[in-house]
C-alpha positions as CSV (number, residue, x, y, z in Angstrom):
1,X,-68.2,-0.5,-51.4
2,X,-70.7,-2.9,-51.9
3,X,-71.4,-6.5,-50.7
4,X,-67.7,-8.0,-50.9
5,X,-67.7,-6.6,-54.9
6,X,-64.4,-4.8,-53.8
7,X,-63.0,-8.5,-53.3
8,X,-62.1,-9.5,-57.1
9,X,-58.3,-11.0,-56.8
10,X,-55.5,-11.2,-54.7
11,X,-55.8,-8.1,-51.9
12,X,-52.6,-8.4,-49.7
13,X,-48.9,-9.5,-50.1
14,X,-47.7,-13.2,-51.3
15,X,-44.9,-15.4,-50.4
16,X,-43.9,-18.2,-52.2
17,X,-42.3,-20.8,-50.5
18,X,-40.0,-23.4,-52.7
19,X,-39.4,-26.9,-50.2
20,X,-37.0,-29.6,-50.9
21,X,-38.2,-32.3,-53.4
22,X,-38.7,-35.8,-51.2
23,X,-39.2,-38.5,-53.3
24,X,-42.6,-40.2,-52.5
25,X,-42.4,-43.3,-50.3
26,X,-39.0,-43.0,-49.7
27,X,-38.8,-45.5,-47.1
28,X,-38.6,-48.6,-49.8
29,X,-34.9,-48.6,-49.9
30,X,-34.4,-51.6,-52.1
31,X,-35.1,-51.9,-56.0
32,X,-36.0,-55.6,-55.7
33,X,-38.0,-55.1,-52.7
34,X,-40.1,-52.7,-53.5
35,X,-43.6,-52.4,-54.4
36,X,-45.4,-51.0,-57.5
37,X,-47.5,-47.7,-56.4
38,X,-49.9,-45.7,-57.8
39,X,-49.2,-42.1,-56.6
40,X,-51.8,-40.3,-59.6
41,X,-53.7,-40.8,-62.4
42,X,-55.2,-38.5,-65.7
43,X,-58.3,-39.8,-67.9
44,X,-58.9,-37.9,-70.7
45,X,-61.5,-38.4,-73.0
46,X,-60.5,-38.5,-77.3
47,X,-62.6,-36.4,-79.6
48,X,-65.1,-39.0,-80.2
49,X,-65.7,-39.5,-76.4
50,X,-66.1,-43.1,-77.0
51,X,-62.0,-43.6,-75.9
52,X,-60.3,-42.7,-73.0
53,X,-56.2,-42.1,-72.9
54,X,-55.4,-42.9,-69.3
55,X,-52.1,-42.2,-67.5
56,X,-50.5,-43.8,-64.1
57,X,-47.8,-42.4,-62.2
58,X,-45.7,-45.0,-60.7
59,X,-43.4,-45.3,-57.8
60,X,-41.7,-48.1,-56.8
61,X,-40.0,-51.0,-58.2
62,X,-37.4,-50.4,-60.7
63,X,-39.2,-52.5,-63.3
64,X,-42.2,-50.6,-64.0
65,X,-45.5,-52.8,-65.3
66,X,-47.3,-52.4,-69.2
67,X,-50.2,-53.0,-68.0
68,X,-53.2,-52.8,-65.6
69,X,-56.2,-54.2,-65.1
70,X,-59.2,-51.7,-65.6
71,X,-63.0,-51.4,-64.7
72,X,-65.4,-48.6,-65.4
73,X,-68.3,-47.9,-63.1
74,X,-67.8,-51.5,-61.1
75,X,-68.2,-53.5,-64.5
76,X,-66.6,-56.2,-65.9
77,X,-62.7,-56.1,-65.3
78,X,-60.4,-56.2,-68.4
79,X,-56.1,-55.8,-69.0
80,X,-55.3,-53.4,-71.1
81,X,-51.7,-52.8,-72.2
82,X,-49.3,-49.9,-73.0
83,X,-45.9,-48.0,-72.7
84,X,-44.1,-46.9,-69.8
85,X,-41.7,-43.8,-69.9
86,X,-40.5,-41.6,-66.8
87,X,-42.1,-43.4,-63.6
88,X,-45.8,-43.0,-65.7
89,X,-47.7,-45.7,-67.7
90,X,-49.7,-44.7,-70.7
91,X,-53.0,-46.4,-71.6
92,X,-54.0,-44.8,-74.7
93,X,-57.2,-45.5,-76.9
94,X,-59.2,-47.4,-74.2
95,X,-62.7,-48.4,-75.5
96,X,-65.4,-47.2,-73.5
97,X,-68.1,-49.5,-72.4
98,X,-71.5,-48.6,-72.8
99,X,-72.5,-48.4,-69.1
100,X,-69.6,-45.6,-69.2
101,X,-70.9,-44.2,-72.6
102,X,-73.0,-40.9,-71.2
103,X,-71.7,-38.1,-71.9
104,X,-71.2,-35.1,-69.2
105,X,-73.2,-31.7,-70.3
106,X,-74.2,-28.9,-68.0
107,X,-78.0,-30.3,-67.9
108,X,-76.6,-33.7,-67.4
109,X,-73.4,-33.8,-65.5
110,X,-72.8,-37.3,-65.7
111,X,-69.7,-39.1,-63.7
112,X,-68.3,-42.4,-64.4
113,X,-65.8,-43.9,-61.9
114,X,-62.5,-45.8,-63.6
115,X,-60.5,-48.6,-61.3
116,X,-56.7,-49.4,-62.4
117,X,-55.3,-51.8,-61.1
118,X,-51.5,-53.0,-60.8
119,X,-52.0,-56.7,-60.7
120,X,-48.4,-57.4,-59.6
121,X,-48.9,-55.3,-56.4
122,X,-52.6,-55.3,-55.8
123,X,-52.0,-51.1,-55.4
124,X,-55.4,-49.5,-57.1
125,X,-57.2,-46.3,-57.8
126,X,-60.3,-45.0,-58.5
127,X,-60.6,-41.8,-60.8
128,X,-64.2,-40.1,-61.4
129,X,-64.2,-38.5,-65.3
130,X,-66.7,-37.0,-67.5
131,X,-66.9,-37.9,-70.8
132,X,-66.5,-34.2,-72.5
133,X,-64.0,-32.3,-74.8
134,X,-64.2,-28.4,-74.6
135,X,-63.4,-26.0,-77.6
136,X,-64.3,-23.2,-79.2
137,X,-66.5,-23.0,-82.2
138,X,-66.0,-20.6,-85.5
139,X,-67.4,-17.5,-83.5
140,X,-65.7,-17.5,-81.1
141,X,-68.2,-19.8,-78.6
142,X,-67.1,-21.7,-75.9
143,X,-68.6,-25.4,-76.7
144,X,-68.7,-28.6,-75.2
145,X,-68.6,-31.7,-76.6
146,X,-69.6,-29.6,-79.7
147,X,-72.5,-28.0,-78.4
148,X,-72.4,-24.1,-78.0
149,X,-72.8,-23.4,-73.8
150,X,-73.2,-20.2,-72.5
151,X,-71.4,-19.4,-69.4
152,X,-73.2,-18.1,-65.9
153,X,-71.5,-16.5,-63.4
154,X,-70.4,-12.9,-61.9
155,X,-67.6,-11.8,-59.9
156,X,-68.2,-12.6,-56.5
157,X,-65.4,-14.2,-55.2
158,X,-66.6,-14.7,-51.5
């Protein structure tokens, strides 16, 4: 015993439950009619944290837009193109201003807010990022953005 130590996973029987797929806003019947959505989106910073990829899912009309309009932190809006494949467009390679440009470290956690915008519907979103790659360095450290970080934490899982 001890003060909830015991507690380290999963303690009692699991049931999965698989439900029916319903397509997301279902209730825009016609192609024409229908309005572009934003139902996600995924920034991820490149290696040289001065680039962001970022990637849309869309639902909606059958004619999916290349491009969006974009705005970090509540700056200066600008349309940026790219490539749309399975319901999702792909932003890749988008400069970072520098009001965006601090990087995220455990001493400085530092969030920047992205807006995308779908011009042709008006249908926006608003994704908080951190500018930082993980890895591991030639020892076997965990690093981010290149810098060697130790880790802190125990098991206590209450």
């Amino acid at each position: 015993g001890g003060d909830f130590y015991e507690f380290g996973g999963i303690t009692r029987s699991v049931t999965l439950h698989q439900l029916p797929f319903k397509p997301v806003r279902e209730e825009h019947r016609n192609d024409e009619a229908r309005p572009i959505l934003i139902d996600g989106i995924a920034v991820i910073p490149t290696e040289d944290l001065k680039h962001v990829n970022v990637s849309l899912r869309l639902g909606g009309a059958a004619a999916l837009p290349t491009s969006a309009q974009l705005s970090f932190n509540g700056g200066t809006v600008k349309t940026v193109s790219g490539s749309t494949s399975g319901g999702a467009l792909r932003l890749d390679n988008i400069a970072v201003p520098a009001s965006a440009s601090t990087p995220w470290s455990v001493a400085s956690p530092t969030l920047h807010n992205l807006t995308v915008t779908i011009a042709s519907s008006g249908d926006s979103v608003t994704a908080r990022f951190g500018l930082r790659t993980l890895g591991v360095s030639s020892n076997g450290r965990i690093t981010i953005n290149g810098e060697t970080t130790k880790l802190h934490g125990f098991k206590r899982h209450t």
